[in-house]
N, C-alpha and C positions, 0 to 999 in steps of 0.2 A: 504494500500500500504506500501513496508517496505521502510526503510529508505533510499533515493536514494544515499546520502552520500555511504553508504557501500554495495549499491547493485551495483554502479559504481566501485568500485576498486574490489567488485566482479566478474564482469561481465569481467574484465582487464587481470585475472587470466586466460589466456586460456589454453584448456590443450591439447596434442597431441593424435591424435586420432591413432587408430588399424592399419591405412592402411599405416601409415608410418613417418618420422621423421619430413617430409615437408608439412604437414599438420595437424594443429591443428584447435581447434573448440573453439568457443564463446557463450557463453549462452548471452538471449539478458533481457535488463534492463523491468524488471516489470513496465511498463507504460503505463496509462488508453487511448493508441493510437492503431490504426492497422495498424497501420506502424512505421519500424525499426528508430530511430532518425539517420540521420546521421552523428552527433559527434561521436555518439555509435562505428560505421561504422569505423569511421578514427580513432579514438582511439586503437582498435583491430587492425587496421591495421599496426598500430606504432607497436603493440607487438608482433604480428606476425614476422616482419619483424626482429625485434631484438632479437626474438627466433630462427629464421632462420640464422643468422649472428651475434650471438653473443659476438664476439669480438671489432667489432665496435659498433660508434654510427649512429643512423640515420641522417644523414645528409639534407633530403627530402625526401618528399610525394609528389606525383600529383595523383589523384583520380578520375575517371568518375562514376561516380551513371547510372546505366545501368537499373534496375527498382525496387519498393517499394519492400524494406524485409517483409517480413510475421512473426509475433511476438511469436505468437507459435510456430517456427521452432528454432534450434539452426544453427549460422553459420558456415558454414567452409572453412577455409583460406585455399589455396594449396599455396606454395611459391616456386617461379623457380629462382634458379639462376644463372644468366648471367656470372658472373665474381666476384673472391674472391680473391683479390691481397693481397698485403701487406698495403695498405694504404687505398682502395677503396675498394667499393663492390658495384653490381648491382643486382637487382634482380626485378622481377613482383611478384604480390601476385593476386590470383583470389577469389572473396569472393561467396561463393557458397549457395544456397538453394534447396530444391527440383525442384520446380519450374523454375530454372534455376541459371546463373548468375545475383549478386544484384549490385555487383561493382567490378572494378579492379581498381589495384592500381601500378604506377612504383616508385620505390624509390631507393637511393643513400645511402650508407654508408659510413664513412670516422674515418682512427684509428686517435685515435687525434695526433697533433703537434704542436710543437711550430713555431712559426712564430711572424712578426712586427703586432700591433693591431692599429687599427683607424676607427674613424665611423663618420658618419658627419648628423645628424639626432638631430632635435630640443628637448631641454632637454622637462621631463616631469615636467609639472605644480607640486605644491601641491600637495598630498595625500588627496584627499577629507576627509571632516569629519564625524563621523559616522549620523549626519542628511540626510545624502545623498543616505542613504544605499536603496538597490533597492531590489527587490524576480523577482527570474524569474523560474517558474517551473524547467526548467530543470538542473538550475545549484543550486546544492546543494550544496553551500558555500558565503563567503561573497562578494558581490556586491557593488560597489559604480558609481554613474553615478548624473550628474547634468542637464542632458539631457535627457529627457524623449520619449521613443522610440513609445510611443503610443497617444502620442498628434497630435489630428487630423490637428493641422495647417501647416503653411510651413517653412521650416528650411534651414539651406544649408544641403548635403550631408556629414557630418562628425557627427563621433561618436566616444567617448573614456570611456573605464570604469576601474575601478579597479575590482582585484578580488584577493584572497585569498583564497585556500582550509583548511582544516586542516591537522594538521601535515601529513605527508603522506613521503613515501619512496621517494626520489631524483629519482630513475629509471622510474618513473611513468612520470615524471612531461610530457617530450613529448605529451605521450599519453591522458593525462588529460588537457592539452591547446592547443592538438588536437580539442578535445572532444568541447572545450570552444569556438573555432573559427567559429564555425558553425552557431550558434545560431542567431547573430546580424548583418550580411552584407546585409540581403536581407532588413529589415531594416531601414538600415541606407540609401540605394539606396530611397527609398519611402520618405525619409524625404520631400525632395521637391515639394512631389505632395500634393497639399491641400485639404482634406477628405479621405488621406489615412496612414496607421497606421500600423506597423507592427504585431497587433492582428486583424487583418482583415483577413489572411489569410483564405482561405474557405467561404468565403463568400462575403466581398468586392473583392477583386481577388482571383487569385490562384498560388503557388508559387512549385518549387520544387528545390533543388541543382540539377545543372549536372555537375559541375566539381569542384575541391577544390584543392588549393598545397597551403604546408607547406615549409619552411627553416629553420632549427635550426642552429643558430650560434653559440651557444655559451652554454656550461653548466649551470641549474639553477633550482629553487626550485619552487616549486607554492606553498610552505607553505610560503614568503615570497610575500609583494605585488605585484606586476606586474597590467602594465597600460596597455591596448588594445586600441589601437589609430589607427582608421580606417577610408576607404575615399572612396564613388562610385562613380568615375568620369563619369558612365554612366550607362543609362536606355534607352534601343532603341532596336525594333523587338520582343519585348515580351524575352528579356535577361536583365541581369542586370547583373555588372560588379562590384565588390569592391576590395580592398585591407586594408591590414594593418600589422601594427609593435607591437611587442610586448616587452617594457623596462621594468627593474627594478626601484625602487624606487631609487635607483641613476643614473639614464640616461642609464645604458647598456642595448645595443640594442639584444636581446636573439635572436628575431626568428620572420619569417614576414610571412605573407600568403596571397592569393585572392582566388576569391569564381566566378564562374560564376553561376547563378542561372534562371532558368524560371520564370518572373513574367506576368502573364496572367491578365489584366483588362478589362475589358468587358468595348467598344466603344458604348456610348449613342449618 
């Protein structure tokens, strides 16, 4: 398998296709799975969108997963848009395969300004130390968490980690803590049930994303630490519900998301 590190910011690079300016296409990341990851998903959709509008920044994503990508297809974005002001932009993005639609996406763009700044959001701890450091397949860079997301006992529902990529372009960062958000809410939802684990999936239960929004507040690096500090306030109907913030290593609050997710456990 090549090295995910650079098959990701490969995969980032979309390129415009034949039929026209509003539609560009994504190759998908080399992974031993048969189905599309959906950070993949939302991370493309960040680029898309800011190939499509590129004067501004993205502002928000909200994203519905409509059904599994196929790994051997390449995707492709159409991007429609609504409205391109001076300060705002709207637009839809449809993410296409043979087989049909895999997901759509609505998102906000905003030219930057200036304005009064205030946030009121609890600072982050410590910077863990590097004994804490964690591998998670999919994310190719450095991890740190003190909380282990696959210990079968009961926990409350909160989860925080750090994470760091390598040096990488500033334009990316959206897109790659797109990509980062996906991973850990379904979860962090599980912590409280006792014999279940978020590497159970496929087998203790069964999970899928249907929906995910993102907010960027604020300009930043992901070559630089950033804390992921997240919270499922609920599990009920075979749904699951999270949210979370994303700060800097000195308290700035960049960017928050929730995740609604299918989590299916077979009733004994």
């Amino acid at each position: 398998m090549p090295d995910l590190w650079s098959d990701l910011v490969s995969c980032l690079d979309l390129s415009a296709t034949p039929s026209g300016d509003d539609v560009f296409e994504g190759r998908n990341l080399r992974l031993p799975y048969s189905r599309v990851f959906g950070g993949q998903l939302l991370g493309q959709f960040v680029r898309a969108a800011t190939a499509g509008i590129p004067d501004k920044s993205i502002k928000s994503l909200h994203t519905v997963f409509a059904r599994e990508g196929r790994t051997d297809e390449p995707i492709r974005y159409r991007v429609h848009r609504h409205h391109a002001g001076r300060s705002f932009a709207t637009l839809s993005l449809v993410a296409e395969q043979s087989t049909g639609v895999v997901a759509t996406a609505s998102v906000s763009l905003h030219a930057e300004e200036q304005g009064p700044h205030r946030q009121s959001v609890a600072a982050p701890p410590e910077l863990l130390s590097a004994e804490h450091k964690v591998e998670w397949d999919l994310l190719p860079w450095e991890t740190r968490a003190s909380v282990d997301l696959d210990d079968l006992g009961a926990a409350p529902p909160e989860f925080e980690f750090w994470m760091r990529t390598p040096q990488v372009d500033p334009a990316l960062a959206p897109a790659l803590t797109a990509y980062a958000t996906d991973l850990t809410l379904i979860g962090t939802a599980l912590l409280p049930l006792d014999g279940y684990a978020q590497g159970g999936n496929g087998t203790a239960f069964v999970s899928a994303v249907t929906s995910h929004t993102l907010w960027f507040h604020r300009r930043f690096r992901t070559d630089e630490w950033l804390l992921l500090r997240q919270h499922s306030p609920l599990l009920a109907q075979a749904r699951a519900y999270g949210r979370g913030d994303i700060l800097t290593e000195d308290g700035t609050l960049v960017a928050s998301y929730a995740q609604e997710a299918m989590v299916r456990i077979p009733q004994t």
